[in-house]
N, C-alpha and C positions, 0 to 999 in steps of 0.2 A: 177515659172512654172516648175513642173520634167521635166529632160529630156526623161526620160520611162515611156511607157506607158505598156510594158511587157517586162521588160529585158528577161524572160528567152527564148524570140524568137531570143536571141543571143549566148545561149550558146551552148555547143558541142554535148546536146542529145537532143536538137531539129529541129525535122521534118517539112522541111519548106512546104507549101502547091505545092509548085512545083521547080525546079532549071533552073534559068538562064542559057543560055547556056552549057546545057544536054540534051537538047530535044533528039539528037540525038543517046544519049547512052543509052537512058531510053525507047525511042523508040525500037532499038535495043533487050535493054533485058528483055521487052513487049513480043516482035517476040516474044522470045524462052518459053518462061512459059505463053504463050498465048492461051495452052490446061490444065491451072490449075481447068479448071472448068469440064472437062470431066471425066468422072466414071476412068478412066486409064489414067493419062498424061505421058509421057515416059520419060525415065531418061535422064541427060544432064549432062554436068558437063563444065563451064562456068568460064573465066578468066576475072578480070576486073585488066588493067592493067594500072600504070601512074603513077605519083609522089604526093607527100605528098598532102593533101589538094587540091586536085582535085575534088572532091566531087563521091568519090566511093563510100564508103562505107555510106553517105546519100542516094545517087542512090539507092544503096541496099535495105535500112531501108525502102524509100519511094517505091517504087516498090512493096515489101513484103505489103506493109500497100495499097497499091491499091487492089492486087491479095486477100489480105483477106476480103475486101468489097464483093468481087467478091464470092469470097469462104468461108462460114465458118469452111470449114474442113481443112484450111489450118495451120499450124504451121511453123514458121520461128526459125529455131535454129542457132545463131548467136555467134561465138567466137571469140576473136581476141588474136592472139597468144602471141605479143608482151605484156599483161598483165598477162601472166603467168611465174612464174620462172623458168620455162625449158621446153619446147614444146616437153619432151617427148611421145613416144607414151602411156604408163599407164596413164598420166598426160591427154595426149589430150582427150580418148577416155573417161575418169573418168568425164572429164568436159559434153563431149557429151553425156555422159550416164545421168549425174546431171539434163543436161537443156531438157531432154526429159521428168523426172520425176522417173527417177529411181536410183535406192540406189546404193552406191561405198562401196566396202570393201577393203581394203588395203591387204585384204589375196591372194586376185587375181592376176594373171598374168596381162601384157597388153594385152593379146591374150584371155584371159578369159574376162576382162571388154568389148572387143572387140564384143563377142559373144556375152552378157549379152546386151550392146547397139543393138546388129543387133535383138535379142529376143523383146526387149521392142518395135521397130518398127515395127515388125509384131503382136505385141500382138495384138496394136491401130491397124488396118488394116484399121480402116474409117476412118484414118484422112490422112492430105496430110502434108510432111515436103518438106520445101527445108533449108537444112545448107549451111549457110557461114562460110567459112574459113577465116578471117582478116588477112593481115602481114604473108602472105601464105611463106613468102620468109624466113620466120624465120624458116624453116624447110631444107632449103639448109643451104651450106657451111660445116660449120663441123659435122652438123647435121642431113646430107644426108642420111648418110646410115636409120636412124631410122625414119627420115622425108618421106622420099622415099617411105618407107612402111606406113605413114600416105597416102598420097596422092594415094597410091597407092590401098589399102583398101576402101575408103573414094570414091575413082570415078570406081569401080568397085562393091557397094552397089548389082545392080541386081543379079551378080552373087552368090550372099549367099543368094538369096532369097528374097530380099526387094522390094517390089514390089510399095509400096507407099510414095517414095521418089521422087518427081518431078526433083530436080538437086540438085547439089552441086556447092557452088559458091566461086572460091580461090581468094582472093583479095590481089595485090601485088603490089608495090611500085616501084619494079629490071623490067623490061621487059623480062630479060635474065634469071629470075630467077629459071626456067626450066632445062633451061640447065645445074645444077647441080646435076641433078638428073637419076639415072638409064634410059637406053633409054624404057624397057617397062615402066618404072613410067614416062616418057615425052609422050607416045603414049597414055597413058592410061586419060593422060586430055584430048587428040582432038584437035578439030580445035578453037571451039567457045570462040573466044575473044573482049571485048571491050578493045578500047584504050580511057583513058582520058588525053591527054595533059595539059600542063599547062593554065591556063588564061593569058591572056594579060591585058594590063593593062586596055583597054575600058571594057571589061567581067569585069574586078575585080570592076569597078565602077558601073556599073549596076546591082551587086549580092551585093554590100554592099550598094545602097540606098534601092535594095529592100526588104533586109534582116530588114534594117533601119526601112521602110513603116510598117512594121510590130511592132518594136519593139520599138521605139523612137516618141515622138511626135510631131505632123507637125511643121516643118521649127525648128526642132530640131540638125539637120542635115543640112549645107549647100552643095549644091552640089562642089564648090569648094573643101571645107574639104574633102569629098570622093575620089574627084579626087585626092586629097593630102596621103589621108591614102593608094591609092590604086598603087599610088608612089611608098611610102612607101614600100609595101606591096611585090611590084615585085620586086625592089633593094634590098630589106634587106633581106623578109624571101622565097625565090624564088617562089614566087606568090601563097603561101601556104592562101586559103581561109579562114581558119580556125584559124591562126594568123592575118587576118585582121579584124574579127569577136572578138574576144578575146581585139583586142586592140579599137578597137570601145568599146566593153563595159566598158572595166576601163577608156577611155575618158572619156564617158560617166557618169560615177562615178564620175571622179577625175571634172567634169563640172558640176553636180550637188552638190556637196560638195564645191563648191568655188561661189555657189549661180547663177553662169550664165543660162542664157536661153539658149545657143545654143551650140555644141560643136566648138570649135576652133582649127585654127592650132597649137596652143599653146598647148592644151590639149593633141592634139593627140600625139605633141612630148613628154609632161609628160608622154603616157601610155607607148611610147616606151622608153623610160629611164629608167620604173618602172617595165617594164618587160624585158628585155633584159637580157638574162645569162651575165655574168661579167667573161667569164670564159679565159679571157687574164689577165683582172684585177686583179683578184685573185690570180691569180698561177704566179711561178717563171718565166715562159719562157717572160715579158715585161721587166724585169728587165737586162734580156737578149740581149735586142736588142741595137745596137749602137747607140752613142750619135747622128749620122744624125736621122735616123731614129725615134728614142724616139722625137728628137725635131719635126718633120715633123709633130708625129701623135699628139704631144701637142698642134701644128699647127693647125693641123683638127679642133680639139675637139673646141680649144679658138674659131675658128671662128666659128664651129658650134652654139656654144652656144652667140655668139654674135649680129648671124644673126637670130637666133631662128627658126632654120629651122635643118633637118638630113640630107642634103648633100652640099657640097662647092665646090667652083673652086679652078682650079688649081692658080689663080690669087687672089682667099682669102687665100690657103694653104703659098702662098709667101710672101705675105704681114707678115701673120703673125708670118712665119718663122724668119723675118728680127726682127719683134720688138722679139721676145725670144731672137734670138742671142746677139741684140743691152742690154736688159736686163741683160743678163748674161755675158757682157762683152769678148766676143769670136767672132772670126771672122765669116761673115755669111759665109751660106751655099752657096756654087757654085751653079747654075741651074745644073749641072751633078750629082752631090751628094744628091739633092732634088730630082731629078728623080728615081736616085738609090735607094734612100730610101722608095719612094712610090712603087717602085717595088717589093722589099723586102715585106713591109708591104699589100702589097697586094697576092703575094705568100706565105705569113706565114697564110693570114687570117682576118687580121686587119681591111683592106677595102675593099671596090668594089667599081669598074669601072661603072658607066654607061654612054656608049655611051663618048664624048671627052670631056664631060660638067663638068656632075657630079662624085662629088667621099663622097662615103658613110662610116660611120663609122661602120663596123658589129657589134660593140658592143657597145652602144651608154651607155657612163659613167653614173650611180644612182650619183657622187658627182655633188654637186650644184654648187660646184666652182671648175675647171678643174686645177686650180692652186695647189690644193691639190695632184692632183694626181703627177703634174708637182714637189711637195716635192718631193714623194717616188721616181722618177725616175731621178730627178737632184740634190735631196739635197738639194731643195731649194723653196719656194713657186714665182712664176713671176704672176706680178700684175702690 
């Protein structure tokens, strides 16, 4: 029996028919574009603010995609800046001018394509836009000064004449990310903000059976597993919805490819092994770290993968501490120097803490035997 019955209601461009625990940001940003059906809706300019995988810029998608049921005159022009290779202003306003329908010439100023985007919006005078701005923050820092003058242009639309622009919507990851910007370009967004916090880990489990309901087929999914992914999901990728959706579906793969009927916890741990950056692994800074330390996370890893689970006690980290040293013929480690070591590795990056129970590896090894890796960093394979 598949395990899917439509994977693509798990991947990253689709629109779920509503979002768990958003009711009240969706409500929210209902309120403010809630005159999109009127001859004149008045301009706004609108913050969604929160951390990765919060479900903003779904919010957005979905929201737009109600308001157009509502309206046929409406148009959503949607950009996210982090996919472009320099959020300059020619860059941004050439991209805004493209997704309106109008032509770029590379002979223009930015201030030219600027006016040629504000022309093409009054041409259409019957239709209604509202632009998002995605990864708005990508416009601060060193990028201020000419970012500035994006945001600044961008929520000041009426005064050049635009009169059929319902809002402008900057979605940002920074909270603070304002504040690096000229104080007319900070007054010039306003007041109107959503905030999305992070999920917890009962929301993470509730958005991925129901994300599941849709995509997997019944008792495809156990609800233990979820509870497990969604673990997962808040220790490892700080409760980013969108990596627990992602690794659901290579579960899901890696469990239909291996003949099973249901996803497991086993699976889930293969999709987080198969996808996890390696970027300790890789690079010189492991090679780097003291021999406590190197032993401690060979520690980790051995138990992890013994117990078949991605997090361990402090009381499997020891055990196993004691057979590598007992292996390698060297005195064990003191409990102060195991300490020291999980400290270290946990301020480098290696691990995370949760809560006095658990401890996670951030980078959970693609080798299949940890002993390999235990060569590269002791000279030696322990088995």
């Amino acid at each position: 029996m598949p395990i899917f019955v439509n994977p693509r209601a798990l991947s990253r461009q689709h629109i779920p028919a509503r979002m768990p625990h958003r009711e009240a940001q969706l409500s929210m940003l209902h309120s403010f574009f809630r005159d999109i059906q009127s001859e004149s809706p008045y301009f706004k300019v609108v913050q969604l603010i929160g951390p990765k995988g919060t479900g903003k810029t779904t919010s957005t998608h979905l929201l737009l995609r109600l308001l157009g049921s509502m309206s046929p005159r409406l148009t959503h022009v949607y950009l996210n800046l982090r996919a472009l290779s320099d959020p300059s202003p020619w860059l941004v306003y050439s991209q805004l001018l493209s997704r309106v329908g109008g032509k770029v010439s590379r002979s223009l100023s930015a201030g030219e394509v600027f006016e040629k985007f504000i022309s093409h919006l009054q041409r259409y005078a019957d239709r209604i836009y509202v632009i998002t701005i995605d990864e708005a923050d990508q416009l601060t820092g060193y990028r201020s000064l000419h970012g500035g003058r994006i945001v600044y242009n961008l929520a000041r639309l009426p005064e050049f004449g635009v009169e059929n622009v319902s809002g402008v919507i900057f979605i940002s990851r920074e909270e603070g990310w304002a504040y690096h910007l000229a104080p007319e370009e900070q007054s010039s967004l306003g007041a109107l903000a959503v905030k999305y916090p992070a999920y917890t880990r009962d929301q993470l489990v509730d958005i991925i059976l129901f994300r599941a309901g849709e995509a997997c087929a019944p008792g495809a999914l156990p609800e233990a597993v979820a509870e497990y992914l969604a673990e997962v999901t808040e220790a490892m990728f700080e409760s980013d919805v969108r990596r627990a959706l992602d690794l659901l579906l290579l579960a899901g793969q890696i469990a239909e490819s291996e003949g099973a009927e249901a996803i497991s916890l086993e699976h889930v741990n293969k999709a987080v092994a198969q996808s996890m950056r390696e970027k300790f692994l890789f690079s010189q800074s492991i090679e780097q770290l003291g021999t406590a330390e190197k032993i401690v996370l060979l520690a980790l890893l051995f138990a992890s993968r013994q117990l078949n689970q991605n997090f361990v006690t402090l009381r499997d980290i020891q055990k196993h501490v004691a057979l590598i040293c007992e292996n390698l013929g060297i005195k064990p480690l003191s409990q102060r120097e195991q300490d020291e070591a999980l400290q270290r590795l946990s301020d480098e990056g290696y691990i995370q803490f949760r809560g006095p129970l658990k401890i996670y590896p951030t980078v959970f090894p693609a080798y299949s035997d940890p002993s390999l890796l235990a060569g590269r960093l002791l000279g030696r394979r322990i088995g």
